[in-house]
Biopython code that builds the backbone (N, CA, C, O; Angstrom):
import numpy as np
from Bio.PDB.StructureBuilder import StructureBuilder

atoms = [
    (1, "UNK", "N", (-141.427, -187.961, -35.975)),
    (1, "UNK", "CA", (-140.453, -187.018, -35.417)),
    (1, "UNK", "C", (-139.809, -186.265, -36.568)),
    (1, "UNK", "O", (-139.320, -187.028, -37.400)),
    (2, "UNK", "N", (-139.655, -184.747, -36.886)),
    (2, "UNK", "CA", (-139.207, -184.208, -37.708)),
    (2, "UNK", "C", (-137.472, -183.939, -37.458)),
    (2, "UNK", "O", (-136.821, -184.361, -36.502)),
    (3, "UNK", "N", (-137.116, -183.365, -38.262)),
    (3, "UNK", "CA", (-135.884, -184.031, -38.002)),
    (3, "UNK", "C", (-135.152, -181.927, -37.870)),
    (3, "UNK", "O", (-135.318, -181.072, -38.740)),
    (4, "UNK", "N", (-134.489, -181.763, -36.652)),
    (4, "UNK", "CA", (-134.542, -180.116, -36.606)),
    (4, "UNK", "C", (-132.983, -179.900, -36.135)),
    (4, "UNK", "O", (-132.550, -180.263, -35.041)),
    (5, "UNK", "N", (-132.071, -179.120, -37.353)),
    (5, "UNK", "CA", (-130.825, -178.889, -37.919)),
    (5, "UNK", "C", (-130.463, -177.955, -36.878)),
    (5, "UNK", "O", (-129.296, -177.783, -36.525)),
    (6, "UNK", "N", (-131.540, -177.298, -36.342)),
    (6, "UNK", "CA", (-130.897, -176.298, -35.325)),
    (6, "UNK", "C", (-130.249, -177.199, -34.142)),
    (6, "UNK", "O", (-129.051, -177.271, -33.868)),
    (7, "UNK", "N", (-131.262, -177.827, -33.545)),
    (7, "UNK", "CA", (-131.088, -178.886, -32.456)),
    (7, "UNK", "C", (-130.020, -179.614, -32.229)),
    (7, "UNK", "O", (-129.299, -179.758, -31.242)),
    (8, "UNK", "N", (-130.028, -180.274, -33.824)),
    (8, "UNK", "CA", (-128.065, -181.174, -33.952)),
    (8, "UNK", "C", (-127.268, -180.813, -34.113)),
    (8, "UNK", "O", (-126.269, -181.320, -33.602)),
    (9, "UNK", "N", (-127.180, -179.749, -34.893)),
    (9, "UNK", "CA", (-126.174, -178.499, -34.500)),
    (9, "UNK", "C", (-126.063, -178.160, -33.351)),
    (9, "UNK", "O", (-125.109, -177.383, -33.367)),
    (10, "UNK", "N", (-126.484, -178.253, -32.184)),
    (10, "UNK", "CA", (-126.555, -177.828, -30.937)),
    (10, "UNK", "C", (-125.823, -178.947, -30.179)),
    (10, "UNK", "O", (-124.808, -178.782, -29.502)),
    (11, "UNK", "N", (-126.401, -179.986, -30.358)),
    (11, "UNK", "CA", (-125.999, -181.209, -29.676)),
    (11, "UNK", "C", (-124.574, -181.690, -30.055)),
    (11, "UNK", "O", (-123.767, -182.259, -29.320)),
    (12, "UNK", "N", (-124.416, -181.290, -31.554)),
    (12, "UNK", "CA", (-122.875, -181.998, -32.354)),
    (12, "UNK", "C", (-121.663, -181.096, -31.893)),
    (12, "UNK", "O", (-120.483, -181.420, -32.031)),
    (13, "UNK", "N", (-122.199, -179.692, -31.215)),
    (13, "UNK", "CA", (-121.426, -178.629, -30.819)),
    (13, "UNK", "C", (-121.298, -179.307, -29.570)),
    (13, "UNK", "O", (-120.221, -179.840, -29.304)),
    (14, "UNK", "N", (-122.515, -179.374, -28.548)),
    (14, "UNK", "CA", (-121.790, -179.939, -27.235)),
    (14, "UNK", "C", (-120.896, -181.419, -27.065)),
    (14, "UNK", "O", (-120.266, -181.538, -26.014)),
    (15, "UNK", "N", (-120.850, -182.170, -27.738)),
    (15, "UNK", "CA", (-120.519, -183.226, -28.279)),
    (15, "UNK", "C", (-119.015, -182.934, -28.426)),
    (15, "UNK", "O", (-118.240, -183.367, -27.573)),
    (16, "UNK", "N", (-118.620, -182.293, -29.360)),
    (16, "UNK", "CA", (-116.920, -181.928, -29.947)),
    (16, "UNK", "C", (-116.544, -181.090, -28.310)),
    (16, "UNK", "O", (-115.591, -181.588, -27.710)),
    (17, "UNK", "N", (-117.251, -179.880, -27.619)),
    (17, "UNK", "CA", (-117.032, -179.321, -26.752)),
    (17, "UNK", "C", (-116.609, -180.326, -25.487)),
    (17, "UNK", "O", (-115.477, -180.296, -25.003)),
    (18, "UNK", "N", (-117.564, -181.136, -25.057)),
    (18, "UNK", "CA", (-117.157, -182.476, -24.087)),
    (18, "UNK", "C", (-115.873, -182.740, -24.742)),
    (18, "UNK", "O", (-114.882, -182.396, -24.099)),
    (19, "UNK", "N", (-115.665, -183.332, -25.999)),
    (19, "UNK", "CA", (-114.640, -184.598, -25.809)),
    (19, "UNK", "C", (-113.663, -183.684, -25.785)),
    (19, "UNK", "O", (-112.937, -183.852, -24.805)),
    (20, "UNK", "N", (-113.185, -182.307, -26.825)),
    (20, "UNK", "CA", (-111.891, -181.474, -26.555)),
    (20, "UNK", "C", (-111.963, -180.904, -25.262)),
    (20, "UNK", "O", (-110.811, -180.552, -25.008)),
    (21, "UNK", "N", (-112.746, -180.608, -24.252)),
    (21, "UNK", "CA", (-112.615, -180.021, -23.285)),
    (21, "UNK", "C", (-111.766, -181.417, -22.348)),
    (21, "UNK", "O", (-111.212, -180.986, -21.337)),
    (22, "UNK", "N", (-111.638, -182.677, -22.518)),
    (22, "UNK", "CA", (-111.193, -183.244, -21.755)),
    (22, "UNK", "C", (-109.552, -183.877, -22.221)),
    (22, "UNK", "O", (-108.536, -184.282, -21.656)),
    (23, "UNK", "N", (-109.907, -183.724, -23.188)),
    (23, "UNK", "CA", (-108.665, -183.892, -24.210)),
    (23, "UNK", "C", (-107.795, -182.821, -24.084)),
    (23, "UNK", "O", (-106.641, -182.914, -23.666)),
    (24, "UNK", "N", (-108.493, -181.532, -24.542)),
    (24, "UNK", "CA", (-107.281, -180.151, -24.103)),
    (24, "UNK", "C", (-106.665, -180.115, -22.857)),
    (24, "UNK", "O", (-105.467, -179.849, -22.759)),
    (25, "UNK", "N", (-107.551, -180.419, -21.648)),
    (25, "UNK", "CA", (-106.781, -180.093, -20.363)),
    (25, "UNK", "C", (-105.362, -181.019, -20.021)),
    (25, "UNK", "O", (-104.456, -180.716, -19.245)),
    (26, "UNK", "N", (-105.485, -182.174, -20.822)),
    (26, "UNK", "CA", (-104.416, -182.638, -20.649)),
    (26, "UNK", "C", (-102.932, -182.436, -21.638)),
    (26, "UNK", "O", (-101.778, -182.821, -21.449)),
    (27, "UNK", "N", (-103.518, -181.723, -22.651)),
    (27, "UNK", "CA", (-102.384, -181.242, -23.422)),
    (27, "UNK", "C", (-101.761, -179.917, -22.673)),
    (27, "UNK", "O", (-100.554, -179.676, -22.628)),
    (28, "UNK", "N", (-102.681, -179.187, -22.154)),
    (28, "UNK", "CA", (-102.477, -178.072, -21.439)),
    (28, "UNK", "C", (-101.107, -178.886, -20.070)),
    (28, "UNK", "O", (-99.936, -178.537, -19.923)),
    (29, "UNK", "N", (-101.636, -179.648, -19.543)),
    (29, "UNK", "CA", (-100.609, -180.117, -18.329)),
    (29, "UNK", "C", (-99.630, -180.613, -19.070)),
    (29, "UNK", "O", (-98.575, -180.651, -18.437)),
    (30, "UNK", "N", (-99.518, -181.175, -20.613)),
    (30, "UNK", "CA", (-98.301, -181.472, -20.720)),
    (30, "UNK", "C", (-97.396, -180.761, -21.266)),
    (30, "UNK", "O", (-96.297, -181.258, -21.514)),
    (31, "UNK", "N", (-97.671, -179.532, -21.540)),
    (31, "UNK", "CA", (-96.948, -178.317, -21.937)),
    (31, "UNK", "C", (-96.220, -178.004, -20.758)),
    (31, "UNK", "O", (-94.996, -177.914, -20.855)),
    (32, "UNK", "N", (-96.927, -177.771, -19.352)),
    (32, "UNK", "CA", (-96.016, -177.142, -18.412)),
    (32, "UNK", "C", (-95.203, -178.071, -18.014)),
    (32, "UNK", "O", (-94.164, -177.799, -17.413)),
    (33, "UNK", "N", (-95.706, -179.710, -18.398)),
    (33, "UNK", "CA", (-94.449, -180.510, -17.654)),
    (33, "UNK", "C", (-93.265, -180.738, -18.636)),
    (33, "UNK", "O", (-92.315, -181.447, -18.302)),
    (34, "UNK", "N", (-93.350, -179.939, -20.233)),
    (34, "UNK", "CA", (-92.536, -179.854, -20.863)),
    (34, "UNK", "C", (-91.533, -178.876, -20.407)),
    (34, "UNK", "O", (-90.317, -179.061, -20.376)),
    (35, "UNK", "N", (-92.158, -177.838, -20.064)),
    (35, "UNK", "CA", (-91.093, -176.453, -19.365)),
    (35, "UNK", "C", (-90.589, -176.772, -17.886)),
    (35, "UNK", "O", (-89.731, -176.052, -17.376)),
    (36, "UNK", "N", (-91.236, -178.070, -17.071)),
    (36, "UNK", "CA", (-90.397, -178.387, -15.856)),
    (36, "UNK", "C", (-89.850, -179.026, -15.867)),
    (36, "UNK", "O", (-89.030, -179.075, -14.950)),
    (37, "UNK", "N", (-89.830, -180.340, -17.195)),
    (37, "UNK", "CA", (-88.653, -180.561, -17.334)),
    (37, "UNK", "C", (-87.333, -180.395, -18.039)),
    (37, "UNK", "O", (-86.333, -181.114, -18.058)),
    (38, "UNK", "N", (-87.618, -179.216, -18.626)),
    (38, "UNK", "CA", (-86.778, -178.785, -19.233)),
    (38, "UNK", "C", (-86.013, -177.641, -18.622)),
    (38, "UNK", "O", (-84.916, -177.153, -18.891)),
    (39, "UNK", "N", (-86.915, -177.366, -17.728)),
    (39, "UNK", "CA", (-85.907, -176.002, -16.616)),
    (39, "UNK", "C", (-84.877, -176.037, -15.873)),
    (39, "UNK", "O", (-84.440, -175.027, -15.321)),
    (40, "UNK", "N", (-84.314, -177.287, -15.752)),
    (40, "UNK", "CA", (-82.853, -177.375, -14.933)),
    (40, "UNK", "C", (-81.855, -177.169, -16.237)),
    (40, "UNK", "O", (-80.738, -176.696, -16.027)),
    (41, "UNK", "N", (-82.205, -177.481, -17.427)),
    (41, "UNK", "CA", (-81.496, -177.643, -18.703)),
    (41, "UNK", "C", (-81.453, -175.542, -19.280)),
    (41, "UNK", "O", (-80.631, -174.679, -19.588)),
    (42, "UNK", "N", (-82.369, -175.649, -19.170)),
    (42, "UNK", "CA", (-82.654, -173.609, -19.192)),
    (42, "UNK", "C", (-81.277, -173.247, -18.470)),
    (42, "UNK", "O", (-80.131, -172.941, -18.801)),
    (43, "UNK", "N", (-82.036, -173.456, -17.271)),
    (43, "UNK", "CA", (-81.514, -172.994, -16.022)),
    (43, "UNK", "C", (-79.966, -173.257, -16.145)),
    (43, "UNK", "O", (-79.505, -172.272, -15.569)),
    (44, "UNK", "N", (-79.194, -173.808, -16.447)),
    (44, "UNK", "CA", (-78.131, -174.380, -16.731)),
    (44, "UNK", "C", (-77.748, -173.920, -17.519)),
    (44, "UNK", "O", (-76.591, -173.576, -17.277)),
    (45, "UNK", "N", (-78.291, -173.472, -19.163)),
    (45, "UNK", "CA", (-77.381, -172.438, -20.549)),
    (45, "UNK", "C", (-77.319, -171.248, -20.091)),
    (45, "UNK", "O", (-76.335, -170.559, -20.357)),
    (46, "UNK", "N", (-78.409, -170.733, -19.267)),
    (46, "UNK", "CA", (-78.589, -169.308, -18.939)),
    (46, "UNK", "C", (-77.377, -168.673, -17.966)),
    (46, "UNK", "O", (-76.509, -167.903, -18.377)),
    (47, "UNK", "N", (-77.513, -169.186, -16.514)),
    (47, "UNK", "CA", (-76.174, -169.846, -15.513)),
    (47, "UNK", "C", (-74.891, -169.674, -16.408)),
    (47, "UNK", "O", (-74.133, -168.717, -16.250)),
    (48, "UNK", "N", (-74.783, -170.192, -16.910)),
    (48, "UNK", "CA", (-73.149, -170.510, -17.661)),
    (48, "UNK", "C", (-72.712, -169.584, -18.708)),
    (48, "UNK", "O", (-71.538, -169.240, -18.849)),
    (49, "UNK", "N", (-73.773, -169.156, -19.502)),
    (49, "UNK", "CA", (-73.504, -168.230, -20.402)),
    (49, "UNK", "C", (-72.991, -166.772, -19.589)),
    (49, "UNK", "O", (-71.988, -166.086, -19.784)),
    (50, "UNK", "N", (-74.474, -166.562, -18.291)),
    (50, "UNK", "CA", (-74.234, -165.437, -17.618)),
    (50, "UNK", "C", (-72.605, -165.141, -16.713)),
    (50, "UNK", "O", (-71.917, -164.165, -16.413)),
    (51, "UNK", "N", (-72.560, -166.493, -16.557)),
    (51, "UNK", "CA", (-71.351, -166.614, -15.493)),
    (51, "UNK", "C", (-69.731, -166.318, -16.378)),
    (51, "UNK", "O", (-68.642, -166.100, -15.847)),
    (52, "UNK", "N", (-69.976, -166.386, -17.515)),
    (52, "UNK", "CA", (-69.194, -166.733, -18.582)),
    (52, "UNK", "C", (-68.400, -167.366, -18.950)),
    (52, "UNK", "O", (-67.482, -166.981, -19.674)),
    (53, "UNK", "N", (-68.619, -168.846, -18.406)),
    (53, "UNK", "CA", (-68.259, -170.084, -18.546)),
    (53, "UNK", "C", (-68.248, -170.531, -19.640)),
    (53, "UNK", "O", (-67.412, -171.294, -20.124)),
    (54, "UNK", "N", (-69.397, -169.987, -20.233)),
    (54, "UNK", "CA", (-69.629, -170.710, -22.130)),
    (54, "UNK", "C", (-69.630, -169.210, -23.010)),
    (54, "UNK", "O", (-70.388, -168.273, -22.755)),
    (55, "UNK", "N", (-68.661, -169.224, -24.030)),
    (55, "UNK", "CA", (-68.777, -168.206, -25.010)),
    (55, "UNK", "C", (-69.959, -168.482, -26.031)),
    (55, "UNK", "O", (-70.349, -169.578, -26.433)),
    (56, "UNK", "N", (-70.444, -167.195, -26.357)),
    (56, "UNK", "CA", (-71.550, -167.369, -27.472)),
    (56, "UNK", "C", (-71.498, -168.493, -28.292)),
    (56, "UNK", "O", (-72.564, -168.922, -28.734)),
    (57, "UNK", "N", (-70.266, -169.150, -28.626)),
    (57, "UNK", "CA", (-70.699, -170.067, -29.533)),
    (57, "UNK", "C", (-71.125, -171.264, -28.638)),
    (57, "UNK", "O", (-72.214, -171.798, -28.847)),
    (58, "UNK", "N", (-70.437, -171.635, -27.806)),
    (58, "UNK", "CA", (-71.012, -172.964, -27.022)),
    (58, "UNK", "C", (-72.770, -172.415, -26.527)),
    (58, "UNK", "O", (-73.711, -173.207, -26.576)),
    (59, "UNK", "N", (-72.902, -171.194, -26.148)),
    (59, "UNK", "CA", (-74.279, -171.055, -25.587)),
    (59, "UNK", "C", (-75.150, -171.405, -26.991)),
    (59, "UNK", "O", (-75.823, -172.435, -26.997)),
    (60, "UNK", "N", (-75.128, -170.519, -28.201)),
    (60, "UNK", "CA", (-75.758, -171.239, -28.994)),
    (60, "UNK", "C", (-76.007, -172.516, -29.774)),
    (60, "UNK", "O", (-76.954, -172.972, -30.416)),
    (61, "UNK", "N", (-74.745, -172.924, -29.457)),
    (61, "UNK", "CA", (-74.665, -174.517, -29.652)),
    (61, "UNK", "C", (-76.044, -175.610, -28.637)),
    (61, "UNK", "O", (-76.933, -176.408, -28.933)),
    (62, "UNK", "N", (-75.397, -174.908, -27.199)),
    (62, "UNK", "CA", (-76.241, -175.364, -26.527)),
    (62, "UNK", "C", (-78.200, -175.265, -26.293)),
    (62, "UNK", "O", (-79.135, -175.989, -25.951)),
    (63, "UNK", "N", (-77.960, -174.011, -26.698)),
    (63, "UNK", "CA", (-79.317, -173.885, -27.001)),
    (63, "UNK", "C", (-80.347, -174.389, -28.050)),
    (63, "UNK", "O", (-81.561, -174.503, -27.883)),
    (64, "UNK", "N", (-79.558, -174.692, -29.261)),
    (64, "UNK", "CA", (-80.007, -176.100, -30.571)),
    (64, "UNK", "C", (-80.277, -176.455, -30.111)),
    (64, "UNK", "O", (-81.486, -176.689, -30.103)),
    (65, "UNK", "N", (-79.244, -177.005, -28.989)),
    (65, "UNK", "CA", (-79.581, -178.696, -28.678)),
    (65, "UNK", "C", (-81.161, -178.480, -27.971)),
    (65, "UNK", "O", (-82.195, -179.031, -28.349)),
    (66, "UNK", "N", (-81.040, -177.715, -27.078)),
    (66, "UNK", "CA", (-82.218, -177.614, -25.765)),
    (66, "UNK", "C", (-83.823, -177.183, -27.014)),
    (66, "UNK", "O", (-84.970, -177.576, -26.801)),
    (67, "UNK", "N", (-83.503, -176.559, -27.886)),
    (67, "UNK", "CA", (-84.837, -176.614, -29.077)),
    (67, "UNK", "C", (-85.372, -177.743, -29.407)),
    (67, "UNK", "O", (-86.530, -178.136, -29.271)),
    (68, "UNK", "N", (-83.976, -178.508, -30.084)),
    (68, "UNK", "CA", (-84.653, -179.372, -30.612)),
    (68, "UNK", "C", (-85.543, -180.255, -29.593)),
    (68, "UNK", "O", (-86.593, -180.751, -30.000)),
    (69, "UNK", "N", (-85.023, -180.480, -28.003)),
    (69, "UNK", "CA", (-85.584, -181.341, -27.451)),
    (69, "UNK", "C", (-87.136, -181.085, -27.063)),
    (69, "UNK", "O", (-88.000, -181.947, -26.907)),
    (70, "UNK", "N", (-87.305, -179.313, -26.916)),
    (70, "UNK", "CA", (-88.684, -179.008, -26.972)),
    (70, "UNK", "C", (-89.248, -179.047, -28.101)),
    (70, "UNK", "O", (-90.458, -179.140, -27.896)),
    (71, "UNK", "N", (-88.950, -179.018, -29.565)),
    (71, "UNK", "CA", (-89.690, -179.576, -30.457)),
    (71, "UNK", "C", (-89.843, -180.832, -30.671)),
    (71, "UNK", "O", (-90.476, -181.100, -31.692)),
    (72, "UNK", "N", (-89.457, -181.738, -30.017)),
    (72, "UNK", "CA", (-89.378, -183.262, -29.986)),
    (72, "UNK", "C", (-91.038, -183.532, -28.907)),
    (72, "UNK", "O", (-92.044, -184.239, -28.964)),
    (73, "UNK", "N", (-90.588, -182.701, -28.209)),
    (73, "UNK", "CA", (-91.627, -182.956, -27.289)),
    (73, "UNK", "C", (-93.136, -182.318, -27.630)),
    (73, "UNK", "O", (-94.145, -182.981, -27.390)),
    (74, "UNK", "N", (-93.216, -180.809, -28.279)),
    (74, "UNK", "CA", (-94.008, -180.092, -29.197)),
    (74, "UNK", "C", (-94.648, -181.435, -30.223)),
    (74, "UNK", "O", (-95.838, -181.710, -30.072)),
    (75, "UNK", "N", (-93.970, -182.096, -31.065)),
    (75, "UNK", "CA", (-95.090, -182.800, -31.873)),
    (75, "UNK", "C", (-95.197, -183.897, -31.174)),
    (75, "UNK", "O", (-94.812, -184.764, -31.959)),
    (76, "UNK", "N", (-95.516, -184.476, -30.054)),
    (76, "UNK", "CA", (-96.111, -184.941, -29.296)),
    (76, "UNK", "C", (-97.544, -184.579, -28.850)),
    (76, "UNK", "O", (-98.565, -185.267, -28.836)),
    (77, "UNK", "N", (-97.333, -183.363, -28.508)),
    (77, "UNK", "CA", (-98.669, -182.696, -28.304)),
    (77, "UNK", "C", (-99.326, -182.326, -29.226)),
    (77, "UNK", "O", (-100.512, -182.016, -29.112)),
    (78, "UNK", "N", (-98.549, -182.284, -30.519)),
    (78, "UNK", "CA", (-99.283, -182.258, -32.212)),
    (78, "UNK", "C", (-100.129, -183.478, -32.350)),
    (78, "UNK", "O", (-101.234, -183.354, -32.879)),
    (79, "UNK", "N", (-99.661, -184.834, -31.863)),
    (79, "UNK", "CA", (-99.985, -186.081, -32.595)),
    (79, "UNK", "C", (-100.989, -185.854, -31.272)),
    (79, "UNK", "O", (-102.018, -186.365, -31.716)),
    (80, "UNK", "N", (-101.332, -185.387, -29.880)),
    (80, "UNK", "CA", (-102.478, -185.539, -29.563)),
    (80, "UNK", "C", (-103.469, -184.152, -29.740)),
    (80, "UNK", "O", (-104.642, -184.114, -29.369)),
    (81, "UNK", "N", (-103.025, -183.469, -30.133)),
    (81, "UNK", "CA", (-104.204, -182.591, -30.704)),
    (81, "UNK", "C", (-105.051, -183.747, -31.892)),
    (81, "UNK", "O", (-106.121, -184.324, -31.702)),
    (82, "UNK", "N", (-104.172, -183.818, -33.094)),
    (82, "UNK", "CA", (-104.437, -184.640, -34.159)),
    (82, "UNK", "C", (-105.609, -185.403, -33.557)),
    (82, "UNK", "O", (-106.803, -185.233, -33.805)),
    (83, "UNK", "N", (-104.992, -186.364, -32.633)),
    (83, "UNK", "CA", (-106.097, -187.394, -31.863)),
    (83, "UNK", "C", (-107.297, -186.902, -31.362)),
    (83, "UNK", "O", (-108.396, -187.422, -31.557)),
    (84, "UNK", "N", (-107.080, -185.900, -30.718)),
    (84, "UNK", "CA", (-108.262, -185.920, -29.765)),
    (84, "UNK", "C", (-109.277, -184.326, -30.968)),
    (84, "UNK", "O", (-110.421, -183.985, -30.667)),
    (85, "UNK", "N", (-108.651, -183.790, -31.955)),
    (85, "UNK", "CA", (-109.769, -183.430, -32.822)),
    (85, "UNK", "C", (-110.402, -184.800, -33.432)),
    (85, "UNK", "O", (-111.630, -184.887, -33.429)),
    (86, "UNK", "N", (-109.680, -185.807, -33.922)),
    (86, "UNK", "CA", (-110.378, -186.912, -34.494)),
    (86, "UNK", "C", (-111.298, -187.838, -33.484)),
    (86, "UNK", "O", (-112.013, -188.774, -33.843)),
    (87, "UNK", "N", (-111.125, -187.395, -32.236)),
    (87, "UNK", "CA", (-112.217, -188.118, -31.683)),
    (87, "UNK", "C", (-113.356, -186.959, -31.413)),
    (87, "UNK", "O", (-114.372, -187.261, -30.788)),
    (88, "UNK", "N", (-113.226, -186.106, -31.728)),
    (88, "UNK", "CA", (-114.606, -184.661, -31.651)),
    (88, "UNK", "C", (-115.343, -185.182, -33.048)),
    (88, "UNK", "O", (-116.498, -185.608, -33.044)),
    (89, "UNK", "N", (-114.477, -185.085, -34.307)),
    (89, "UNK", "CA", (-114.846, -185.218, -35.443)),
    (89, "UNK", "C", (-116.243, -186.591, -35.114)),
    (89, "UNK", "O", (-117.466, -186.483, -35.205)),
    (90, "UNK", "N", (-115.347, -187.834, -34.710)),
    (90, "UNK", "CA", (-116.113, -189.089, -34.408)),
    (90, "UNK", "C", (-117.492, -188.260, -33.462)),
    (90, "UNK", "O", (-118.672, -188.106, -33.776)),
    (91, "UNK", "N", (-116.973, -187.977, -32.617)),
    (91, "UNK", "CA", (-118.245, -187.775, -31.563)),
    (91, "UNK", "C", (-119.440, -186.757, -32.484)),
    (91, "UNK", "O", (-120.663, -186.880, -32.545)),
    (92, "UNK", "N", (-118.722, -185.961, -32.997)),
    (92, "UNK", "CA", (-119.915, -184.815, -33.870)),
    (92, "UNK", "C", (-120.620, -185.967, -34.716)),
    (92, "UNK", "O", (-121.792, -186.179, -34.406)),
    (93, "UNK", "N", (-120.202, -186.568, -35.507)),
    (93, "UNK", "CA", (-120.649, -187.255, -36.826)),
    (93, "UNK", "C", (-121.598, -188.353, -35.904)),
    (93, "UNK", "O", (-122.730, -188.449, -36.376)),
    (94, "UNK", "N", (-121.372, -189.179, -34.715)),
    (94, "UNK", "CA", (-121.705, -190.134, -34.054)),
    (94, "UNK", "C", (-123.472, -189.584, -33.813)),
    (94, "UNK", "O", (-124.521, -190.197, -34.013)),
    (95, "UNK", "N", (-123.191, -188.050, -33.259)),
    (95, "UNK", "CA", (-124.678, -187.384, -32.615)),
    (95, "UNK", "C", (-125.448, -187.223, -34.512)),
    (95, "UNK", "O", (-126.458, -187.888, -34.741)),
    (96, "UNK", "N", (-125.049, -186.626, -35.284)),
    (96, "UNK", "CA", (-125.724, -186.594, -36.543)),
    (96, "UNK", "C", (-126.135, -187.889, -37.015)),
    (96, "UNK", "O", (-127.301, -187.919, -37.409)),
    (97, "UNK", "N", (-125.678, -188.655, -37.062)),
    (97, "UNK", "CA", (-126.523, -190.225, -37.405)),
    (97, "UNK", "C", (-127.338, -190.542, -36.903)),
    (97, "UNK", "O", (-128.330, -190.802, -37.583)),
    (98, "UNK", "N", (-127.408, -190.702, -35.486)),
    (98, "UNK", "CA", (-128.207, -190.595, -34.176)),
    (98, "UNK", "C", (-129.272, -190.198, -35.292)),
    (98, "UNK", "O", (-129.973, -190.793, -36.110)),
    (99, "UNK", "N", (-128.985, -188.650, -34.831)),
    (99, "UNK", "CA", (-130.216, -187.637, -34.896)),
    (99, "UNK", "C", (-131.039, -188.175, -36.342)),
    (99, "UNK", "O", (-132.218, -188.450, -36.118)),
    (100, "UNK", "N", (-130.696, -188.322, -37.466)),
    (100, "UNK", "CA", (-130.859, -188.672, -38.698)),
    (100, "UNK", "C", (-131.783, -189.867, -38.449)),
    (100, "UNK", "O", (-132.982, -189.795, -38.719)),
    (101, "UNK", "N", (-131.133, -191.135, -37.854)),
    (101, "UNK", "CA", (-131.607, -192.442, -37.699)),
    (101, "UNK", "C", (-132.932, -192.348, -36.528)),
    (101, "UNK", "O", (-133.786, -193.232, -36.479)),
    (102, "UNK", "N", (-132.942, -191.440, -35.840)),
    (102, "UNK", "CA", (-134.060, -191.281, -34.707)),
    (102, "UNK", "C", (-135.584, -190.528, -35.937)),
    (102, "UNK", "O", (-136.781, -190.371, -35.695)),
    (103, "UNK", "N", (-135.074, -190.351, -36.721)),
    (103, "UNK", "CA", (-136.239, -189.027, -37.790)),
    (103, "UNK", "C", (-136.768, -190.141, -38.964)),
    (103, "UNK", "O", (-137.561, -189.849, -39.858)),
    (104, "UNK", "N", (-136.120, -191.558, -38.753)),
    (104, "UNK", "CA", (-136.509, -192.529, -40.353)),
    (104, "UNK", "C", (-137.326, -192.922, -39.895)),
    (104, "UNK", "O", (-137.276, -192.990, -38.667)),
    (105, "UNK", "N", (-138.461, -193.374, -40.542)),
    (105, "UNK", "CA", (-139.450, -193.863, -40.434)),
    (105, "UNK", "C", (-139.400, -195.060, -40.212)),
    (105, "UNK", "O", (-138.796, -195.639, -41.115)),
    (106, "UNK", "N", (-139.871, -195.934, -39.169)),
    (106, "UNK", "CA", (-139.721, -197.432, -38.895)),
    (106, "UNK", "C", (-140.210, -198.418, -39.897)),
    (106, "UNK", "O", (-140.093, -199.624, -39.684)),
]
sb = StructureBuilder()
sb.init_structure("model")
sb.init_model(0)
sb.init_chain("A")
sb.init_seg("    ")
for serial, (resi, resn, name, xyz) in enumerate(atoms, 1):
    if name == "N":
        sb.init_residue(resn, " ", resi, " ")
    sb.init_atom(name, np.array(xyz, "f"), 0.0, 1.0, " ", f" {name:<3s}", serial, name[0])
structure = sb.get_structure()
């Protein structure tokens, strides 16, 4: 069996494509359940500022706060990007050995 770079290149592509395609969709859902749960908290600086309950400084006060909690939640979805490229990485490298070890001579 000769051993053909086009082919595993082909296969190591569908390989990373499977595992991030199942991996992304769920980072994707946890983005919007970051903005639903964070929308009564929106909904609430926006409300109060408009109503003029809170002067600019409390609204921007308040709005720190409401950042930081979406960047709290943001590298969350960092540490699973991180993850789920390192399991493409695994899966690509997994099909190239394969392919390599299927081409050695017994």
């Amino acid at each position: 069996m000769s051993f053909d770079i086009g082919a595993v290149l082909k296969d190591m592509g569908a390989a990373a494509k499977k595992t991030l395609e199942k991996d992304l969709g769920d980072i994707g859902d946890f983005w919007k359940e970051i903005l639903e749960d964070e929308k009564e908290s929106l909904e609430l600086i926006g409300q109060e500022r408009v109503a003029g309950r809170w002067n600019e400084e409390k609204f921007n006060k308040e709005l720190a706060r409401e950042k930081k909690v979406i960047e709290a939640e943001l590298l969350t979805i960092e540490i699973m990007t991180k993850a789920a490229a390192q399991r493409a990485v695994n899966a690509v490298i997994d099909v190239f050995v394969k392919a390599v070890k299927a081409t050695l001579p017994i």
